[in-house]
C-alpha positions in Angstrom: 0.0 0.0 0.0 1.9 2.6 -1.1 -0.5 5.7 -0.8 -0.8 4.8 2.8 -0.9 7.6 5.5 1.9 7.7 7.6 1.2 8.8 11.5 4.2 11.3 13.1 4.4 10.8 17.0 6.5 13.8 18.3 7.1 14.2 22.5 6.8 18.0 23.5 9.0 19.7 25.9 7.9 22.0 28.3 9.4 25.4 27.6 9.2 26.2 31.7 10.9 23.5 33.2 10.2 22.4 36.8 12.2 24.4 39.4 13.0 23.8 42.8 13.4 26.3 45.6 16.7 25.3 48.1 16.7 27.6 51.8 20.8 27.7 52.1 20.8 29.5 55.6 18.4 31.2 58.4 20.2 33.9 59.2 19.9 36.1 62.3 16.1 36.2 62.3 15.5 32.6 62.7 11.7 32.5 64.0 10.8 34.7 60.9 12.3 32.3 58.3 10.5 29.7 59.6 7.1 31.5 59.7 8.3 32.0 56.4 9.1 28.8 55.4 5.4 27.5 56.9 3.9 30.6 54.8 5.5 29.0 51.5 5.5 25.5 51.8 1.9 25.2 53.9 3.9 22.7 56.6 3.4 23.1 60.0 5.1 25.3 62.5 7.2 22.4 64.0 7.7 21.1 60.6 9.1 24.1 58.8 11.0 24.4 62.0 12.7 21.2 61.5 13.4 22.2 57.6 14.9 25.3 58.8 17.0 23.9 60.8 18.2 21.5 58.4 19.5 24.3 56.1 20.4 23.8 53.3 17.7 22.2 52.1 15.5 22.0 49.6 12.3 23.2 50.6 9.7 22.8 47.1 10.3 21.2 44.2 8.7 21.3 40.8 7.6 24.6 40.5 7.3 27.2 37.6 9.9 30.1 37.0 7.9 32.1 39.0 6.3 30.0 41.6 9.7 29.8 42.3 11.1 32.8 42.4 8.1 34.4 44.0 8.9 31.7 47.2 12.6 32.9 47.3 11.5 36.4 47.4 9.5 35.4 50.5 12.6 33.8 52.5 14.9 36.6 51.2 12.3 39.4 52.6 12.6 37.8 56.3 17.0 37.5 56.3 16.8 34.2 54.9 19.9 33.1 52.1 17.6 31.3 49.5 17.7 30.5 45.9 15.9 29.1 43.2 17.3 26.4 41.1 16.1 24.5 37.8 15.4 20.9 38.4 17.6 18.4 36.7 16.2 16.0 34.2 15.4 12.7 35.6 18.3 10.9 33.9 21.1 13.6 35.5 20.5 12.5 38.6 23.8 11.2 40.6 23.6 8.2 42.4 24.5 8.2 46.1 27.8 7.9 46.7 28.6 5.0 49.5 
């Protein structure tokens, strides 16, 4: 069959990858970052506690540009050291080292 139809599959990419948003340090005001931190992530007072105290740490992952950078702009307004990263692809993750 020569006058057949051929069918063309192509993937999309997303043109705003998936972001992450990392807290690197408290700084002096300690309690506010962590109301912060409850404020953008929706955790709990003890939990975003913990997370805060575990700096750095990444705090939200798979966010747009500006989901992003609108949560960074939060941490940074209370003394917090934040920053917004763009997530890796799935196959440049590093394995654990032992």
């Amino acid at each position: 069959m020569p006058d057949e139809e051929s069918t063309e599959y192509y993937t999309l990419l997303c043109d705003d990858p998936s972001h992450e948003v990392v807290l690197i340090d408290c700084g002096p005001r300690e309690m506010d970052v962590i109301r912060a931190v409850r404020k953008v992530t929706g955790l709990s007072l003890w939990h975003s506690r913990v997370l805060a105290r575990q700096a750095p740490v990444t705090l939200l992952e798979g966010l747009s540009a500006y989901g992003a950078q609108s949560a960074v702009a939060v941490l940074q307004s209370v003394g917090a050291r934040a920053e917004w990263r763009q997530e890796p692809e799935s196959g440049e993750r590093t394995a654990p080292s032992p």
